[in-house]
C-alpha positions, 0 to 999 in steps of 0.5 A: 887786331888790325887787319890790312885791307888786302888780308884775310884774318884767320884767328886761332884760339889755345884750343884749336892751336893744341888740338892742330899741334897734336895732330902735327904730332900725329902725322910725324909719328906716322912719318918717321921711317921707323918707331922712335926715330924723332930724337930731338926738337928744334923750336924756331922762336918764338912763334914755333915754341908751343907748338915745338913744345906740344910735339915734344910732349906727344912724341915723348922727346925730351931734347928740345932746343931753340934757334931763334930768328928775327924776320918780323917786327909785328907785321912787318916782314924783313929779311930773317937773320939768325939772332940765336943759333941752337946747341944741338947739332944737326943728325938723323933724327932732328925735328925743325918745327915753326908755328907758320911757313910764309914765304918759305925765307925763315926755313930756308935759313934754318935749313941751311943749318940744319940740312938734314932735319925735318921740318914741320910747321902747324900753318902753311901758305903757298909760297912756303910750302915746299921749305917744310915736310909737314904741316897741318893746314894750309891757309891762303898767302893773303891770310894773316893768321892771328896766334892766341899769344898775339890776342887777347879776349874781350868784352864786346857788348850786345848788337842791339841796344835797349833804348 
């Protein structure tokens, strides 16, 4: 993991990620206007489609889409495009759900297709957070949150060495 010298890194392991989307999850139900009312998933990809994944099975929505836009390239940001748009359309109803909110710049292109959708995300930063409807934590915009499909486990041997 390379961290730049301005960033602080915020690692999430699988089980923190599933243990934050089920209470992404949690929080929907409790924000929806009346039960049942979630009828579709629009996973943003591809950071957003375990969490969309995880949502769609706590709520019991079995029409999940994607739409993929492209804004990073590692850890380089660029201007989003959308390189995949979804089949389903927009309505009452629709859930937008992204794995982050950065600068709120990937959302807002998303939003101008899905205008009516609501749009959760599992990890917020400041600049982004007015894009998205719900999310679970908010973390500071100079944090770089490492994803477990971004990591892999390792040794590391011990601090202290036998001579």
């Amino acid at each position: 993991m390379h961290q730049l010298p301005h960033e602080k890194g915020f690692v999430v392991s699988w089980d923190q990620l599933h243990r934050d989307c089920r209470a992404l999850a949690w929080r929907l139900e409790g924000a929806q206007p009346e039960p049942g009312y979630w009828k579709r998933v629009i996973a943003v990809t591809r950071g957003g489609l375990a969490p969309a994944m995880i949502v769609a099975r706590e709520l019991e929505i079995r029409t999940v889409d994607t739409i993929s836009v492209e804004s990073y390239n590692h850890q380089n940001q660029s201007e989003p495009k959308v390189v995949k748009d979804a089949i389903l359309a927009d309505g009452p109803g629709t859930l937008v759900i992204d794995d982050l909110v950065d600068t709120g710049k990937t959302l807002e292109l998303v939003k101008v297709i899905f205008p009516t959708a609501h749009f959760a995300t599992t990890y917020a930063k400041p600049m982004g957070r007015s894009v998205v409807d719900t999310f679970i934590t908010e973390v500071s915009q100079d944090t770089w949150i490492y994803f477990p499909w971004d990591t892999a486990l390792q040794y590391v041997g011990p601090y202290k060495k036998s001579s």
